[in-house]
Structure formats: structure tokens, C-alpha cells
N, C-alpha and C positions, 0 to 999 in steps of 0.2 A: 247329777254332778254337784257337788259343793261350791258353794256360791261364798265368794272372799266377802267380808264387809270386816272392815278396819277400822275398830276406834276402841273407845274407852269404856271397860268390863263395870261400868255404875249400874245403879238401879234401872234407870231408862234403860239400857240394853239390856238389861236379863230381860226384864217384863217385854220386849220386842223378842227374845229371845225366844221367850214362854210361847209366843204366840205362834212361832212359825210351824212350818207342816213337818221340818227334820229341826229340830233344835241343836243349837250350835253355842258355843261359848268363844269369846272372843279376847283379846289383848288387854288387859291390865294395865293402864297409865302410859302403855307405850306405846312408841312415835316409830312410825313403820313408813318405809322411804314408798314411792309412789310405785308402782308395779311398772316394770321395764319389760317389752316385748325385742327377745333378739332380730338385730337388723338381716341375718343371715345364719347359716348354718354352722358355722366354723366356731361362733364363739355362743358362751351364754355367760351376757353380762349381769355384773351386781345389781341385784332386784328384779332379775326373773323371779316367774311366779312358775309351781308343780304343785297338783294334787295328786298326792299320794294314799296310796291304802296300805295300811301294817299290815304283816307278811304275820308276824307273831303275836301272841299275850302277851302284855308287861306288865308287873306287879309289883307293890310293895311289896310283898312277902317273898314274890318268886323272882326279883331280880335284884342284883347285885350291881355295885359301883364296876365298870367296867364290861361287863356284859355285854355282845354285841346283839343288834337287832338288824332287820331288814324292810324297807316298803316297795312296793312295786308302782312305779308312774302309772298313773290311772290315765290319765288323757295327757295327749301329744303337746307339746311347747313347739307351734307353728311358728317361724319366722317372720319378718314382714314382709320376706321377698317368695313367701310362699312354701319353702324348704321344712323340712322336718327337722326341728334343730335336736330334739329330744324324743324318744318312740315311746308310744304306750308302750308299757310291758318291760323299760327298763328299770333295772334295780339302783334304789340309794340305801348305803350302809352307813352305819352310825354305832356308837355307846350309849349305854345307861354313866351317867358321870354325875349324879348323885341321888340317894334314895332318903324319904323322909315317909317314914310310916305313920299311923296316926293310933298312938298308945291310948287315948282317952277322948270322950266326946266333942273335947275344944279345940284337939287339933286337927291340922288340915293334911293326909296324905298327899305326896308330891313327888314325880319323877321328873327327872332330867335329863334330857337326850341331847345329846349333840352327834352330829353329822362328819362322815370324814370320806366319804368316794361314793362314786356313783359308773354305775356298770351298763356298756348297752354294746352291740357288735363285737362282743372278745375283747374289749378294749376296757381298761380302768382308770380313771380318772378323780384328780382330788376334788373335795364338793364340801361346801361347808353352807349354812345356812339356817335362817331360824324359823320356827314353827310361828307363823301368826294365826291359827283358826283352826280348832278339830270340829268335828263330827264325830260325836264316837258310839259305836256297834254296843249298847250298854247290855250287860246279864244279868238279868234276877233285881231285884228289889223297887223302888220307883223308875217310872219312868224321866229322862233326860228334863224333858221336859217339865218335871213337878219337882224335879230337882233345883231347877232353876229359876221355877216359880217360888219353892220356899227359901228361895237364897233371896230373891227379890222382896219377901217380906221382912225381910231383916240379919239376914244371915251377910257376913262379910263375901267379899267378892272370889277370895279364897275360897268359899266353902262351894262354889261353884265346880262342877264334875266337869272336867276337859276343860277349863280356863287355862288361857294363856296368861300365866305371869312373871309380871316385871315389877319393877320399882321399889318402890316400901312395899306391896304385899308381898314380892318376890324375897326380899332379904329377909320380913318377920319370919314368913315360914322356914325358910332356907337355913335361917340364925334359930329357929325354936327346934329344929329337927338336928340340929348338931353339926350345920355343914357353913363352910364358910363360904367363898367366892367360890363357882364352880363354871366353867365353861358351858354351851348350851341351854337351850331352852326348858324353862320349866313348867309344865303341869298339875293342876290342880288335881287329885283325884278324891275328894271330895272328905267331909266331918268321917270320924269312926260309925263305922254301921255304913257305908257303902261299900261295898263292891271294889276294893282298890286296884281297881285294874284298869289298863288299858285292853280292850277284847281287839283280837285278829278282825282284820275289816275295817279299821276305824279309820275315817279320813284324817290325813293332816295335810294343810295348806301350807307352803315351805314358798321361804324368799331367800332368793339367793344370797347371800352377803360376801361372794369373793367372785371375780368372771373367772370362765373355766374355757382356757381353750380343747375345742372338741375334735378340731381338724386341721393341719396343715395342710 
């Protein structure tokens, strides 16, 4: 299972990054509220934490502004009172809400997704939330891992594959790919000559940012 670590995408974390046994890319300059465990079943308040698995591929080439996607809850969101607020195996749906391809060596590919329901017993529910950590299922070319290591000798924090971004790296790419303020979280997918994909399987770590009631 994916293991949450929250902080800031510098040199120090890739090179920690480099070292681990699943390499992981982590949050960009941004401030991510403490991980909230629901008191009971009925709600799931702002700053729960879900590890999710994508359901699909997402690409710069092969997905589009608007596009929907799907992930499947990997492990349950236990209660504190013991309950199962959340089941493996239920579904969060979302958009693609904006795409930045990487035309030439200096720039950085980048998807954006944002979240809008979440599905588990017949029942649908609204869900909004932001990615703080992938893992991602990578195809073909280096591995995550050496990706991360030649981001940590010099490459911008952007040029990291599965980064979570925010801040100034957030708006430079977001502003050099033609997009302006866009809702949802964004992703690095890495310099031209990667693989700009997101591949089916890939974990993403999601915090809630709105409570959801689940049950009356």
C-alpha cells in the first residue's frame, strides 16, 4: 500500500525519493492540512485521506480537457468508531480540466484532474478533493526511480514524473502550456522523451477538501 509523506518536492526529497523501494513523487511548495480520520460512518470529513488506483491511461496525447476518468478505493477509510466509512472497491469519478503537452526538451508535460463524485452501494455522492502523492505503474523508458534521481541532479522539480504541483512550478508550467487558472490538481508528467502518461494502476493519494455526507 502507498505510504502518504507530505512535504516539499526539493532536492532533499527526490534524492529520499530515489532511494525508496516504490518511488514516489510528492507535493510541490504545498501546505496540505493534517490527515483527518472519520469519527463514524455517516460522514467523511474535510481532510480524509483515500488511496486510490486509476481505473484508466491518461495522456497528453490521448486525453482531452473535459474527459472523464475513474479510480477504484484501494483500501477501506476505517472510522474511529470502527465502521467502514468508505469500502474498498468503491468508485471516485473526476475530469481531465487541463492538458499541457511537452512540444520540446525544456518543457514539462502536465495533466490536471479534478474530482466530482464518488460511488459505493447504488448510491452517488459529490467528492471533491486534491491529489497529494502518486505512485505511478510507469511503461517503457527509465525507471521512476532514475527519473527522479536525474531530476535530483539538476533538473527542476517539474521535470519530475508523477509530481504533485503547486505554487510557482504549478502556474510556470500551467502559464507556458497555454492554460490559465484551472480547477484541480496537477501533474507532472515528466521533460519530452518520457512516456507522457499516466498508466492504469497508478496510485494516487487524495485528501478530501469538502465533508461528504454518506448517510442519514
Amino acid at each position: 500500500m502507498l505510504h502518504i509523506r507530505i512535504g516539499v518536492a526539493v532536492v532533499t526529497s527526490m534524492v529520499l525519493a530515489a532511494c525508496a523501494n516504490s518511488p514516489r513523487a510528492e507535493t510541490a511548495n504545498g501546505e496540505v492540512a493534517p490527515p483527518v480520520t472519520p469519527a463514524n460512518a455517516r460522514t467523511l470529513p474535510a481532510g480524509a485521506m483515500m488511496d486510490l488506483t486509476l481505473d484508466q491511461q491518461l495522456g497528453t496525447k490521448t486525453s482531452h480537457t473535459g474527459d472523464q476518468f475513474s479510480a477504484t478505493v484501494a483500501t477501506a477509510v476505517i472510522a474511529q468508531n470502527g465502521r467502514t466509512a468508505i469500502p474498498a472497491g468503491a468508485r471516485v469519478w473526476g475530469h481531465v480540466s487541463g492538458v499541457t503537452p511537452a512540444s520540446n526538451a525544456t518543457q514539462t508535460a502536465a495533466l490536471v484532474l479534478d474530482f466530482d463524485s464518488l460511488t459505493f452501494g447504488a448510491r452517488t455522492f459529490p467528492y471533491k478533493a486534491n491529489i497529494v502523492a502518486t505512485n505511478l505503474q510507469k511503461q517503457g523508458g527509465a525507471s521512476t526511480s532514475e527519473t527522479v534521481k536525474n531530476a535530483a541532479i539538476g533538473a527542476a522539480a517539474g521535470a519530475v514524473l508523477g509530481a504533485v504541483l503547486s505554487g510557482a512550478d504549478k502556474d510556470k508550467i500551467l502559464l507556458g502550456g497555454g492554460l490559465g487558472a484551472v480547477a484541480g490538481t496537477a501533474i507532472s508528467l515528466g521533460k519530452n522523451g518520457e512516456n507522457a502518461v499516466l498508466p492504469a494502476g497508478s496510485h494516487l493519494s487524495v485528501q478530501t477538501t469538502q465533508s461528504v455526507a454518506l448517510r442519514y
